[in-house]
Structures are given as C-alpha cells and as structure tokens.
VOBA-1610 file (N, C-alpha, C; in pm, whole numbers, padded with zeros to 5 digits, always signed):
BEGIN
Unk+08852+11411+11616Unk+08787+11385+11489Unk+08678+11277+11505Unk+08584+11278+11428Unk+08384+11186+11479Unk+08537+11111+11428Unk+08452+10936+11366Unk+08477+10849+11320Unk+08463+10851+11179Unk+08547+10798+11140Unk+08534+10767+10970Unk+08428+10652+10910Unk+08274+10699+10896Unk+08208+10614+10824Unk+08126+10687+10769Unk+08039+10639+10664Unk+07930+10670+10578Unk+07841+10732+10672Unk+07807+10684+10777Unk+07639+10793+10857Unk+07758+10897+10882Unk+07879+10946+10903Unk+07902+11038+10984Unk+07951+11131+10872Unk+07958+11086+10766Unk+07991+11185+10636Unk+07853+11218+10637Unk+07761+11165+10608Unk+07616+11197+10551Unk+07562+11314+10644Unk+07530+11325+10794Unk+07530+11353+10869Unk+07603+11514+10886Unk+07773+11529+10869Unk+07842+11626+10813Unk+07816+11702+10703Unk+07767+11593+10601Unk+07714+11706+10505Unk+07590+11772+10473Unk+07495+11706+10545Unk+07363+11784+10609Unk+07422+11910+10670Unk+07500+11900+10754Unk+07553+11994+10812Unk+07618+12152+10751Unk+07693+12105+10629Unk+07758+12163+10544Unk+07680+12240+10466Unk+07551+12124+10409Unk+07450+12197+10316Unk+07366+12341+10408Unk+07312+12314+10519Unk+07249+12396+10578Unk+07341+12555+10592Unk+07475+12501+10691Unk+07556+12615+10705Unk+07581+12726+10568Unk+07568+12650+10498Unk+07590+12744+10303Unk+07459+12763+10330Unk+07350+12734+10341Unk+07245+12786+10273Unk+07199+12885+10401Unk+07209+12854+10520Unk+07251+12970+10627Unk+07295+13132+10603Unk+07421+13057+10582Unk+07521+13160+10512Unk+07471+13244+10400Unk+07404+13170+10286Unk+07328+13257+10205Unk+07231+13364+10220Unk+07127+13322+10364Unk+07026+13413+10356Unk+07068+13553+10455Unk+07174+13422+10524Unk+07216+13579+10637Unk+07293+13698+10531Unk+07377+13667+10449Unk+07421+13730+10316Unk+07307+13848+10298Unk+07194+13775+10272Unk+07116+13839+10150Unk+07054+13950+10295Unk+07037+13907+10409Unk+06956+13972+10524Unk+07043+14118+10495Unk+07194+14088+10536Unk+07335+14185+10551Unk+07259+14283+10465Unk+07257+14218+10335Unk+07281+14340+10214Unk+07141+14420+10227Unk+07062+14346+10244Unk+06907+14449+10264Unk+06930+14570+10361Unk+06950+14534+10487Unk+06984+14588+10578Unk+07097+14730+10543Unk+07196+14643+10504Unk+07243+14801+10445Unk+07203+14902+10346Unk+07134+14824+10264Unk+07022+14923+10156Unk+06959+15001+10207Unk+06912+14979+10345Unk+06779+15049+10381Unk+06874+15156+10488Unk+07005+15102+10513Unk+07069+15178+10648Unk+07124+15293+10533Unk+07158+15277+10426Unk+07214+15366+10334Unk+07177+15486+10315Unk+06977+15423+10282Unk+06857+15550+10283Unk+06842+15637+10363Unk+06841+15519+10506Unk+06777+15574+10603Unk+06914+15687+10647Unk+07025+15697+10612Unk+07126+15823+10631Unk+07108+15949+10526Unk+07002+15924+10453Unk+07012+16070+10351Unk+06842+16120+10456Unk+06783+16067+10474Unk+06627+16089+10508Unk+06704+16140+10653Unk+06790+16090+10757Unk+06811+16181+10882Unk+06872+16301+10805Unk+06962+16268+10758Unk+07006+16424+10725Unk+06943+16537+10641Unk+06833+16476+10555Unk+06751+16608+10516Unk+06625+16608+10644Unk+06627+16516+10725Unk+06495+16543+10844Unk+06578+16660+10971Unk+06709+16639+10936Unk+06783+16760+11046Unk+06791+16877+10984Unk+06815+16892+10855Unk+06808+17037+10799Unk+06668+17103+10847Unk+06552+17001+10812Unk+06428+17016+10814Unk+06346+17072+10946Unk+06452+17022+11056Unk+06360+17017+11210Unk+06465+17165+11230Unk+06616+17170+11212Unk+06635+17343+11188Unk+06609+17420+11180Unk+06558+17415+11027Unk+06491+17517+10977Unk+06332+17534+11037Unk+06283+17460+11090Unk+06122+17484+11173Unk+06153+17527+11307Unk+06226+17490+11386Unk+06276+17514+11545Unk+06344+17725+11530Unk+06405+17740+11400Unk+06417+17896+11355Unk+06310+17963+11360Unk+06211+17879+11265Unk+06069+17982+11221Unk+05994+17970+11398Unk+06008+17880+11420Unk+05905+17853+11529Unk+05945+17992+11683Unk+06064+17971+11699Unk+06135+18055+11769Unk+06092+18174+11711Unk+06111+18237+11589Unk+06068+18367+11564Unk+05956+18388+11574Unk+05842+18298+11562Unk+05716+18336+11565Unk+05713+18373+11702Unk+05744+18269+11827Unk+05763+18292+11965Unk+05820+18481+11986Unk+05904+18509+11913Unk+05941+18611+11969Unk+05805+18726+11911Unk+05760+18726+11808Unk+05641+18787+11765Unk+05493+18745+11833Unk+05528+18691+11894Unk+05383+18683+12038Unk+05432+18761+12100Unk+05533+18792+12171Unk+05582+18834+12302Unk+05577+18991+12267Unk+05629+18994+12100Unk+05588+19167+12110Unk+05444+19220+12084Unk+05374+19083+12034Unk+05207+19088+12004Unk+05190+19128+12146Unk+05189+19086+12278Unk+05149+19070+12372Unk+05245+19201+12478Unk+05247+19289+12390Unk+05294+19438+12486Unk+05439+19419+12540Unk+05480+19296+12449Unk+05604+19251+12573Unk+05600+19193+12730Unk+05473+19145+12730Unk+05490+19046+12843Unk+05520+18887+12796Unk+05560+18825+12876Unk+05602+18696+12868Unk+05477+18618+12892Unk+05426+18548+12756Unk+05336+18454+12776Unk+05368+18297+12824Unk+05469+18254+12851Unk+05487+18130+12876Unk+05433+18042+13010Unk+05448+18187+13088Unk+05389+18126+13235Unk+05212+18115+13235Unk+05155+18202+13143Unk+04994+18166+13105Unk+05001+18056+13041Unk+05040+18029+12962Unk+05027+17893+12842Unk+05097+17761+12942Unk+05185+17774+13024Unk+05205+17674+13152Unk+05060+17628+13238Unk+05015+17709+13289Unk+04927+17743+13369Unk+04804+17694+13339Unk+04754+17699+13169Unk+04650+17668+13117Unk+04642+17521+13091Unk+04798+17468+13049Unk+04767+17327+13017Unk+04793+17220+13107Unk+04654+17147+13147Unk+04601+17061+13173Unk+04653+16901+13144Unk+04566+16935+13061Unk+04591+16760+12942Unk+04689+16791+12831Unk+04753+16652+12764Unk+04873+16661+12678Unk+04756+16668+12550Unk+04762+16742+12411Unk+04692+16735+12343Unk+04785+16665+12246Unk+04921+16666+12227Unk+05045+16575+12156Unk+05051+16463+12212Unk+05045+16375+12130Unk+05140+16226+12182Unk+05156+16130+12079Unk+05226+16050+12146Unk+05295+15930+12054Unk+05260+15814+12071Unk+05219+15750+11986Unk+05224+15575+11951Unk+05312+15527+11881Unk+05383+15422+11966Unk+05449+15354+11940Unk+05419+15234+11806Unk+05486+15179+11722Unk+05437+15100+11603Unk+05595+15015+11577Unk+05572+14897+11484Unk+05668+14820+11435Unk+05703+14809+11297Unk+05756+14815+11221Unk+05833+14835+11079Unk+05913+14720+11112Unk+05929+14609+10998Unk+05978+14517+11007Unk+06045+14527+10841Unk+06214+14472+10857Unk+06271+14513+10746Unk+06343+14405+10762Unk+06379+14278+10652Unk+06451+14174+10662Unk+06461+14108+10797Unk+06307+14062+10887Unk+06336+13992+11012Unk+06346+14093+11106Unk+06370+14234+11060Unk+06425+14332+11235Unk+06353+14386+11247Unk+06268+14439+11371Unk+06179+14489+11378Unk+06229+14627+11402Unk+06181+14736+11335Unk+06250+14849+11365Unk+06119+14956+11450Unk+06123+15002+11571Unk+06027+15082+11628Unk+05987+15254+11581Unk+05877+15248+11550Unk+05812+15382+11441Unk+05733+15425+11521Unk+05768+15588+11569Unk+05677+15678+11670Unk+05610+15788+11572Unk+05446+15746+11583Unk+05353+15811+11535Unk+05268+15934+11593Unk+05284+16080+11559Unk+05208+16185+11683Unk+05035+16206+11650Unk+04989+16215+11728Unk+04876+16224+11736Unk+04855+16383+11818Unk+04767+16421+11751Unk+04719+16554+11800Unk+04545+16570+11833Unk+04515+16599+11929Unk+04369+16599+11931Unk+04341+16769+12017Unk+04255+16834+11926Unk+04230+16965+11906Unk+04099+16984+12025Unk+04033+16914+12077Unk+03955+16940+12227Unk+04030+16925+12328Unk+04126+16888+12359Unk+04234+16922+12465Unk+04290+17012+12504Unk+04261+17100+12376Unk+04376+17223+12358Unk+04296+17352+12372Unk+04135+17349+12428Unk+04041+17445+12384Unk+04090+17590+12484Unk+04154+17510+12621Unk+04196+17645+12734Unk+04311+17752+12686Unk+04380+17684+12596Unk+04462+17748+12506Unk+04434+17873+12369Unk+04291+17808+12373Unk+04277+17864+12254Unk+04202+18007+12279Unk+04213+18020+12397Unk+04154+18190+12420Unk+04250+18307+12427Unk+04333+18252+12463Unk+04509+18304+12487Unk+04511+18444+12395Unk+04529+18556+12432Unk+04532+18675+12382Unk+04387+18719+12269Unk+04342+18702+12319Unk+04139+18708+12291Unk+04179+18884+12264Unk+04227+18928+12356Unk+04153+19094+12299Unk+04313+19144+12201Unk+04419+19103+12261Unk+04533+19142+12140Unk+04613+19040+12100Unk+04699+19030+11966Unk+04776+18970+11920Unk+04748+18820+11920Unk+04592+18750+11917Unk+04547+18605+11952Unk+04603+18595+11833Unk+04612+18617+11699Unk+04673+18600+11582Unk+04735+18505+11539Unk+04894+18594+11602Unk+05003+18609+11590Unk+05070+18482+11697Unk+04928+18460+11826Unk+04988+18348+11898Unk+04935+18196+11869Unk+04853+18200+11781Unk+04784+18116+11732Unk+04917+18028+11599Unk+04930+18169+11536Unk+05070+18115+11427Unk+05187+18035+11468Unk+05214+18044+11649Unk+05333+18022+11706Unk+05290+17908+11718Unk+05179+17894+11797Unk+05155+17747+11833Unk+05138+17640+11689Unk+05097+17709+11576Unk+05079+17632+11474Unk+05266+17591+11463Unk+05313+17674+11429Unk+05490+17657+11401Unk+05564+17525+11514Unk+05541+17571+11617Unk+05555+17459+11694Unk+05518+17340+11725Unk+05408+17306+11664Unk+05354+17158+11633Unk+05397+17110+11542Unk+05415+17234+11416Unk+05477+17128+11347Unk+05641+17107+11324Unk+05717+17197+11415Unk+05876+17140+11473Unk+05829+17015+11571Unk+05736+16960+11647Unk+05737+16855+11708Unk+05655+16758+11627Unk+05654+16798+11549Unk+05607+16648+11382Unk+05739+16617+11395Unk+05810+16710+11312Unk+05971+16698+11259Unk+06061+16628+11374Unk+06005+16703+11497Unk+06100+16608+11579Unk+06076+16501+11650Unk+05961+16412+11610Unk+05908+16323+11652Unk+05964+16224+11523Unk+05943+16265+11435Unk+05980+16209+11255Unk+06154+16196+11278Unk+06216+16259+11326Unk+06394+16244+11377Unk+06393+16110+11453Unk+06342+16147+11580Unk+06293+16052+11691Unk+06315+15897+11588Unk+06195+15885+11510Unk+06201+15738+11432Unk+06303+15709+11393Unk+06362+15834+11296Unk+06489+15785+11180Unk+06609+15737+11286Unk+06630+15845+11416Unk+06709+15815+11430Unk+06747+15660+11536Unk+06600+15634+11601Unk+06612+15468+11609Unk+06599+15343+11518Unk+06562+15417+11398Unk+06593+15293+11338Unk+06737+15277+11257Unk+06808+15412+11328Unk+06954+15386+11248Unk+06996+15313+11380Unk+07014+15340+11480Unk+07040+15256+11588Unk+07041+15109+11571Unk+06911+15088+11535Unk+06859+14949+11540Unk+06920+14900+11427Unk+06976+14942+11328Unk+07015+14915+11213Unk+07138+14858+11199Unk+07246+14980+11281Unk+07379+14938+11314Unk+07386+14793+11320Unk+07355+14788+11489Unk+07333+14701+11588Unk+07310+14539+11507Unk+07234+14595+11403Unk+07186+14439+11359Unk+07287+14400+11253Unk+07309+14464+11150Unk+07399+14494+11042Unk+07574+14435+11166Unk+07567+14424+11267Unk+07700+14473+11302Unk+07658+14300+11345Unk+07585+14270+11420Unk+07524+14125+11452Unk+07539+14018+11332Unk+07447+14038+11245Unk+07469+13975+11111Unk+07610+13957+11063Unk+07695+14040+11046Unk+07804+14039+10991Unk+07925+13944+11068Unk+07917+13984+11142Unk+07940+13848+11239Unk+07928+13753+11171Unk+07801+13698+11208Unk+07739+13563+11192Unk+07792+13535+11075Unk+07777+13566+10931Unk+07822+13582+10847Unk+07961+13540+10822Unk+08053+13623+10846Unk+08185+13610+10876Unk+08233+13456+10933Unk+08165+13460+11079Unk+08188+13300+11175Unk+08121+13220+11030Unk+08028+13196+10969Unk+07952+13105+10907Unk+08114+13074+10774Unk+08155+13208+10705Unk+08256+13188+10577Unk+08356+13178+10643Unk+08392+13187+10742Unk+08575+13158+10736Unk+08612+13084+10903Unk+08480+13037+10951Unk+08510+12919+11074Unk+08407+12842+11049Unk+08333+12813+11016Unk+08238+12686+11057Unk+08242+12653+10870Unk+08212+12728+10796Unk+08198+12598+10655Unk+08364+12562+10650Unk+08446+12609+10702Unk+08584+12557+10598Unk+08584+12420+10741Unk+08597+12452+10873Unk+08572+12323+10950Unk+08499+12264+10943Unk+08376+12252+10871Unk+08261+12141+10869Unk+08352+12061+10686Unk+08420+12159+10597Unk+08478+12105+10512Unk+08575+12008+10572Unk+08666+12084+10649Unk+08765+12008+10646Unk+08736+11853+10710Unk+08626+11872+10799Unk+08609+11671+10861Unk+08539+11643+10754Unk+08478+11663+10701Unk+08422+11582+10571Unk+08553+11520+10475Unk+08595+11633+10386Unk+08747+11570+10380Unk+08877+11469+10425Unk+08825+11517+10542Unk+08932+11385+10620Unk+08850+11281+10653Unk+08718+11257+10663Unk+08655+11142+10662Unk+08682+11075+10507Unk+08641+11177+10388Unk+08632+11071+10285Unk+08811+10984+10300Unk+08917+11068+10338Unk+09009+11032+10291Unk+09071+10891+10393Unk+08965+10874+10523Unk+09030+10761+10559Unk+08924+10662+10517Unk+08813+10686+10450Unk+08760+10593+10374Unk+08788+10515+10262Unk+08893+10637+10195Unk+08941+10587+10055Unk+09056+10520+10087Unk+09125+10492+10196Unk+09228+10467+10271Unk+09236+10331+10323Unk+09079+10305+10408Unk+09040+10186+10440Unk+09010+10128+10329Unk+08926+10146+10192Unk+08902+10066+10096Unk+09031+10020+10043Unk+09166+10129+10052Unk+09238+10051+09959Unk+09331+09996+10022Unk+09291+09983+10151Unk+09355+09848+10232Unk+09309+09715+10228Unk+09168+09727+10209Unk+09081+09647+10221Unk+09111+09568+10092Unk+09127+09632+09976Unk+09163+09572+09816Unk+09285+09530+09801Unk+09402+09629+09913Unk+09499+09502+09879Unk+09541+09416+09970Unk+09426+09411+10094Unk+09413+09265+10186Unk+09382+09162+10114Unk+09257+09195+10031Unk+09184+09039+09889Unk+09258+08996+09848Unk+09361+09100+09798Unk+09428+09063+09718Unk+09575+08994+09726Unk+09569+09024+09800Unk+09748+08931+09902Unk+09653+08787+09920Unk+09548+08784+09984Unk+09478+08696+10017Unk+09467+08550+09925Unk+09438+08628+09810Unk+09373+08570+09652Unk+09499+08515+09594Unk+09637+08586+09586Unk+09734+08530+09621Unk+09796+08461+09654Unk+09787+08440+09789Unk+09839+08320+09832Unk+09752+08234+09819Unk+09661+08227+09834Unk+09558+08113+09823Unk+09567+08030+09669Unk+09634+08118+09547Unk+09696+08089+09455Unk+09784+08004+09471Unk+09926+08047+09525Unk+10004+07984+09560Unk+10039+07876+09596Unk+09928+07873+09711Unk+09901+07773+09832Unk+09836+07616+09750Unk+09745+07679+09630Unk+09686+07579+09511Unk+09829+07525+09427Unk+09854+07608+09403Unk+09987+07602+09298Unk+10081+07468+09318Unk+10128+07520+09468Unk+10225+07418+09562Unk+10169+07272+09573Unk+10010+07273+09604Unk+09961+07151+09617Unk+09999+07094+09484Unk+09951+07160+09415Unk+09896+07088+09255Unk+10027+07039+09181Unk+10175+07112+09221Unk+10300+07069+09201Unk+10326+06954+09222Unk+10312+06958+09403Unk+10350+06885+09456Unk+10261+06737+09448Unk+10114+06740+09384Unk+10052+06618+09386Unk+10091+06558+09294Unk+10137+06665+09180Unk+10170+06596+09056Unk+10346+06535+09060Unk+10379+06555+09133Unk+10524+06506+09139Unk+10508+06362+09214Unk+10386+06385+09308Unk+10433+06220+09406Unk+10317+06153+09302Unk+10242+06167+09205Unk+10225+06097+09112Unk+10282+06049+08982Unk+10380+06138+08925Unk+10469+06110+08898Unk+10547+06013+08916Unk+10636+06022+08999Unk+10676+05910+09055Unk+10664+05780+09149Unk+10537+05798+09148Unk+10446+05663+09162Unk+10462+05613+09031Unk+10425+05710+08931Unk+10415+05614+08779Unk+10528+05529+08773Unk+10637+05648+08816Unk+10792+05594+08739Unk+10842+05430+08822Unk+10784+05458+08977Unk+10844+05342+09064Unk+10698+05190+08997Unk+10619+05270+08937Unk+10525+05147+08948Unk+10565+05035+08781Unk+10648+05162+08676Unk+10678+05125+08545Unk+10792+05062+08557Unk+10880+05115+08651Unk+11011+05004+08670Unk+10985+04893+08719Unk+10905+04891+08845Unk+10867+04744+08885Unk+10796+04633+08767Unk+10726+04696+08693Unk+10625+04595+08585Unk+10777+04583+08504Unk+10846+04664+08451Unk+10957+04629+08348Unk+11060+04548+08388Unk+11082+04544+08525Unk+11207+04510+08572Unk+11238+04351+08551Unk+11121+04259+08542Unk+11116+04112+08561Unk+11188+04109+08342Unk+11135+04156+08260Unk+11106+04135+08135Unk+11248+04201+08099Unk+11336+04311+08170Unk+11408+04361+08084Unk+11556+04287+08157Unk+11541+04199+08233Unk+11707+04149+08289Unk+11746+04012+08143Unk+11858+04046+08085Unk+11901+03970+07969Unk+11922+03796+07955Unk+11917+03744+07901Unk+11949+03608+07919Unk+12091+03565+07981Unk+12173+03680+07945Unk+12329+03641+07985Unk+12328+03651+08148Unk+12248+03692+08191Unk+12185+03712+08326Unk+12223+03553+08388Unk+12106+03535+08356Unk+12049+03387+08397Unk+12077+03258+08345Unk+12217+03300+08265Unk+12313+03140+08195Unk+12382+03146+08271Unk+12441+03030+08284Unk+12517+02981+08384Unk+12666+03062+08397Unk+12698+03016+08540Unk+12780+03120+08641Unk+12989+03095+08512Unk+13001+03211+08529Unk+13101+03232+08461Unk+13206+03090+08486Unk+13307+03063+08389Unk+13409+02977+08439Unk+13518+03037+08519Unk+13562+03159+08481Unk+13658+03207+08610Unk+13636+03228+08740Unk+13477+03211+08791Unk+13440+03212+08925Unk+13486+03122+09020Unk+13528+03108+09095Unk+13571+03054+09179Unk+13468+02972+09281Unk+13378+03068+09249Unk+13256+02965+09388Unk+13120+02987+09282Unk+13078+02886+09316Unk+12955+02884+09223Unk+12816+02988+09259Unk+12826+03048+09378Unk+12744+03157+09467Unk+12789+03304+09375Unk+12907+03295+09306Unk+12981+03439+09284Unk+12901+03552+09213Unk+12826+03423+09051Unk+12786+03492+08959Unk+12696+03499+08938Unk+12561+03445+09007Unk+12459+03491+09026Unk+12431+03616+09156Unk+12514+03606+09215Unk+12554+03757+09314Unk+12546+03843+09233Unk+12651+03833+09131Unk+12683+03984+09091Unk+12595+04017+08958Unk+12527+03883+08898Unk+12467+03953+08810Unk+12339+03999+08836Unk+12285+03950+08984Unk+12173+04005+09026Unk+12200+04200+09069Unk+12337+04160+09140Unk+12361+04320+09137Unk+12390+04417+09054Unk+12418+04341+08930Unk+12448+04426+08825Unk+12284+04518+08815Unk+12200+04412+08741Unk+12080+04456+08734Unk+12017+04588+08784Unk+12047+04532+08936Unk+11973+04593+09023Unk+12013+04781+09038Unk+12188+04757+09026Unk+12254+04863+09036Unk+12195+04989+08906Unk+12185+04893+08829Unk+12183+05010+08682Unk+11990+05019+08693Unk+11878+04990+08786Unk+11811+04993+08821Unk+11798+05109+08911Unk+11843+05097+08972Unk+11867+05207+09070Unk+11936+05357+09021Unk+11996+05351+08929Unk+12062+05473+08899Unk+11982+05525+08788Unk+11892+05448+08735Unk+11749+05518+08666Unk+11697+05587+08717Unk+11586+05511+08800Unk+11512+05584+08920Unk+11617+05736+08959Unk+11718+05710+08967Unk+11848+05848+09069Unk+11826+05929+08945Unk+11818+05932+08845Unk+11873+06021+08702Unk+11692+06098+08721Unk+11628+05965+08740Unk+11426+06046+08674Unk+11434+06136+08817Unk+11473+06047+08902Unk+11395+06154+09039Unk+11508+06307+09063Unk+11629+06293+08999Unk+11691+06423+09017Unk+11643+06529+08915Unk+11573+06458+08794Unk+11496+06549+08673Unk+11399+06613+08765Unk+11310+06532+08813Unk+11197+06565+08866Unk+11235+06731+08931Unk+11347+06670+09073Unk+11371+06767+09138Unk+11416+06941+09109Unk+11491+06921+09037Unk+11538+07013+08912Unk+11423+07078+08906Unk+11319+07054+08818Unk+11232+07100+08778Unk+11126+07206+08879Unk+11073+07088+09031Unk+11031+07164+09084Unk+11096+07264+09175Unk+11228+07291+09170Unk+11320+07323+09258Unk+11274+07516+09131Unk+11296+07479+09016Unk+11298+07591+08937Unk+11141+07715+08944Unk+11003+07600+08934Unk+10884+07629+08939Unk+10891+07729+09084Unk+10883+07644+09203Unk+10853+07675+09335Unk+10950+07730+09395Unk+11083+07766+09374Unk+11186+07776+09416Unk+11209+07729+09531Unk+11162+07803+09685Unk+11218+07744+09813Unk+11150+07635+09852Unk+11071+07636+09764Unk+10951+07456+09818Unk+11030+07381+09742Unk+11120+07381+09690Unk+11159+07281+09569Unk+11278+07172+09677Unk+11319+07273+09817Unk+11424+07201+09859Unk+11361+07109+09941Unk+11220+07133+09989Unk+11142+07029+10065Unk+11131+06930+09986Unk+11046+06955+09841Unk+11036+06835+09755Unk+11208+06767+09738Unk+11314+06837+09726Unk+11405+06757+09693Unk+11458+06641+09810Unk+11446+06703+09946Unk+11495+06648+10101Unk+11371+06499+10069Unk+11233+06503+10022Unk+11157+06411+09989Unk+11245+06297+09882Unk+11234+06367+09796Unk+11311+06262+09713Unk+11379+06223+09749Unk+11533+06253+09807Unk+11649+06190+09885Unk+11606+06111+09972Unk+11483+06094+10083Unk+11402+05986+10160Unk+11381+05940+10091Unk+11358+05918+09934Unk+11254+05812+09893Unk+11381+05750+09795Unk+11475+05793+09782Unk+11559+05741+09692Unk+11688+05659+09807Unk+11671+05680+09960Unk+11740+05625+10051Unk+11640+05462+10074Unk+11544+05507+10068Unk+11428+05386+10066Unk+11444+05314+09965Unk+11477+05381+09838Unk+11490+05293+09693Unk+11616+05194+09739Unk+11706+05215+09781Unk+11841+05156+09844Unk+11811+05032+09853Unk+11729+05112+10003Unk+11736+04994+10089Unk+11667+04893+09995Unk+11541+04905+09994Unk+11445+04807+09961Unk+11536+04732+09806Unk+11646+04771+09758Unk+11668+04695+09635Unk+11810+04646+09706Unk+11853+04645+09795Unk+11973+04594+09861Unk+11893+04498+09949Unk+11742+04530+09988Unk+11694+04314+09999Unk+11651+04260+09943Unk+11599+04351+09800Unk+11586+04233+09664Unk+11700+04201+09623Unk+11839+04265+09600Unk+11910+04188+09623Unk+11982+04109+09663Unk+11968+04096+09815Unk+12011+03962+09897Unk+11906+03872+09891Unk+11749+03880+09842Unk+11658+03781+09813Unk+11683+03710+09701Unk+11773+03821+09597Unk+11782+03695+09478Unk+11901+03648+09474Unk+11996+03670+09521Unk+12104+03607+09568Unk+12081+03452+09652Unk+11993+03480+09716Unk+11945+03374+09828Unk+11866+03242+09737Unk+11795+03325+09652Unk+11700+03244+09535Unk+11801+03187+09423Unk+11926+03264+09422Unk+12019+03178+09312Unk+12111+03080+09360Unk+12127+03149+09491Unk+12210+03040+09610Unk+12125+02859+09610Unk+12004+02880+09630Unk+11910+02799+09650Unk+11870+02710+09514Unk+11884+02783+09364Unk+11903+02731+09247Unk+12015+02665+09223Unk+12114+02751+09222Unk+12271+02639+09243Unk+12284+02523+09316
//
C-alpha cells in the first residue's frame, strides 16, 4: 500500500478521474463499433446473395459464347490475348471510431482491353461481349465482398480488444484505484483522531498538572497564614493565671511555671494538629492520591511543630527558672 498522505490521495485520484473518463470513451468507442459491425452483417449478407446471383448470370452468359462460337472453347484465345490487367484495385482507409478499416476500390480502364475486343469479329462477338460485360460486373461484387468482409474482420478483432480494455478498466483497475484511495482516507481519519485525542490527554494533564500546583500552593500558604496567626496571637492570648505566682501545693518553686508554660504550649499545639488535619482532609478529597503526599508533608511539618515548641518550652521554663 503507497503511504497515507494528502499528495498520494490527490495523485490517486487523478488517477481514478482519468481511468472513469477512460472507461467512458472506450464505452462509447465499444458501442459505435458494434453499430457499424451490426450493419456491416446485413450489407455482407445481401452482398453474397448479390455476387450469387451475378457469378449464375455470368456463367450462363459464358456458356452462350461457347455455343455463339460453334462450340469451340474460347478461353484459351481470351488467355492468349491478355497482356495487361485492365481490372485492379486500390487500396483506401475508412476510419470508424479510431479504427482504421481497409476499403478496396476497382478500377477498370477500357484501352487495355482493346486485344480483346475483336474476339469473335465475324460470329457471336455479341454474345461474347455480354459475357465479358457479366463478368466485370461479378468482379465489382466480388471486390465489394472483399471490403465488407475485411472490415468485419477488422471489426471483430477490435470490438473483441476494446471490450477487454473496458472490462480490465470496470472491474480491475477503477474498483483497485478505489479501494487505495479508501484506505488512504481511512488511515488519515485514523491519524487525525489520534492526533485529537493526543491534545487532548495532553490539555489534560497539563490541567491537572496546574490544578495540583495551584492546590498545593494554596495549602503551603495557608498554613503559613495559620503558623504566622498563631505566632502573632500566642504572646496576647496566655491568661493572667498563667503568670501569677507558682501554686501553694508546689513543692519546688521551678514546678509551676513549668507546667503552666506547658499547658499553653500543649493546647497550642493541638490547634495547629486540628487546622492542619482539616487542611489535609480536604486536599486528600480534591486530589485524591496527591492528597497522601500533601498529608506525609503535614506530618513533617507538624513533627517540626513539636519540636520547635518543646524548645520554646524549655526556653520559657529556663526564663521562669531565671525569674524565680
């Protein structure tokens, strides 16, 4: 099979157009051809009745010389006398839908024939004069056969040629020049609609791929807000009972600024744990399998929240140690 592209369809169907329009004239050649082969079978058969019936008369006249002539046999004088051909033929061309068909024309010339023409001078010159007339014109008739019957020859022959061609043109070469045209358009329409849903997977993910960012930027901004709003709140919202003096059941004066720094800090921390598991939730639902990356993130950043508030709280422990 050529290749599947636009020059080789275009190309094919140049091809296609010609072979039909091929096909058409050889058609139209066929049918002429038999019109004329149709005729030309009634014209042999009334030109054979015709050359019959003259080759009869002609023969009888022949036998009415011979009794003109005492009953001798004139054939070996009339041999004897002729010289030069005073009959003959030219050849000619008849052209019928493209075929040239060959047409034999007789010619007769009457000074050729003058040694002939004394032929029974004292008896029956008549009677041999009539014969020879009869017999020229059976060799019209059979010169006039002669044509018809080569141009039925020639007729066959071509009619039988054409039909062919014809035939090969309707039922092997247009349905195969169809069929690769066909199978070209169809791996064209094939490649395009691969091609449309390559964009489109493409366009897709590239969606996606936006999507995920734009989630994901908005989540670690997010909680930038949330870690940056606890830090500004955190100094303003620890209570006064905080920072009055250390309980009387304490035992060491280090005890209760320990624990009320950890109190703080603890219920600090389990904010942040409550917002950042919302968070997660959320993008876990949007993105589904990206949601467990963002969540494994959060759990780093909420192991970091730990730490970093387990040495603010040994810093303010250290700072209340140092106040006491």
């Amino acid at each position: 099979m050529p290749a599947a592209n636009r020059m080789t369809l275009q190309v094919f169907k140049g091809r296609l157009g010609g072979a039909k329009k091929g096909w058409s004239l050889l058609k139209k050649k066929r049918d002429a051809l038999k019109a004329r082969f149709q005729a030309l079978l009634k014209d042999i058969v009334d030109t054979k009745l015709a050359v019959g019936a003259s080759l009869k008369t002609a023969s009888f006249a022949l036998a009415k010389s011979h009794w003109a002539m005492a009953g001798d046999d004139i054939t070996s004088t009339v041999v004897e006398r002729a010289k030069r051909a005073s009959i003959t033929c030219s050849l000619s061309g008849d052209n019928v839908a493209g075929v040239s068909l060959p047409t034999f024309k007789m010619q007769q010339r009457e000074d050729k024939d003058s040694s002939s023409a004394t032929l029974g001078l004292g008896h029956g010159g008549a009677v041999i004069n009539a014969c020879r007339g009869e017999y020229a014109k059976a060799v019209a008739m059979l010169v006039h056969l002669a044509t018809l019957q080569t141009h039925f020859k020639t007729l066959d022959e071509e009619i039988k040629m054409t039909s062919r061609r014809v035939n090969a043109l309707e039922y092997v070469l247009i349905p195969r020049i169809e069929f690769i045209c066909h199978h070209i358009t169809q791996e064209m329409d094939e490649e395009a609609r691969e091609e449309f849903f390559r964009v489109k997977k493409v366009v897709e993910k590239k969606k996606q791929k936006i999507a995920r960012e734009k989630l994901a930027q908005d989540l670690e901004d997010a909680m930038k807000e949330q870690a940056k709003a606890a830090k500004n709140s955190a100094p303003a919202s620890i209570p006064r009972e905080l920072v009055s003096e250390p309980a009387k059941t304490s035992s060491s004066p280090k005890a209760q600024p320990e624990s009320s720094g950890g109190g703080f800090l603890a219920r600090l921390e389990s904010k942040i744990e409550s917002v950042a598991e919302a968070v997660v939730e959320r993008v876990e639902d949007v993105v589904g399998m990206d949601g467990e990356a963002d969540s494994a993130a959060a759990d780093g950043g909420k192991k970091k929240g730990k730490k970093k508030g387990k040495k603010d709280s040994a810093l303010d422990q250290k700072d209340d140690d140092i106040v006491w």
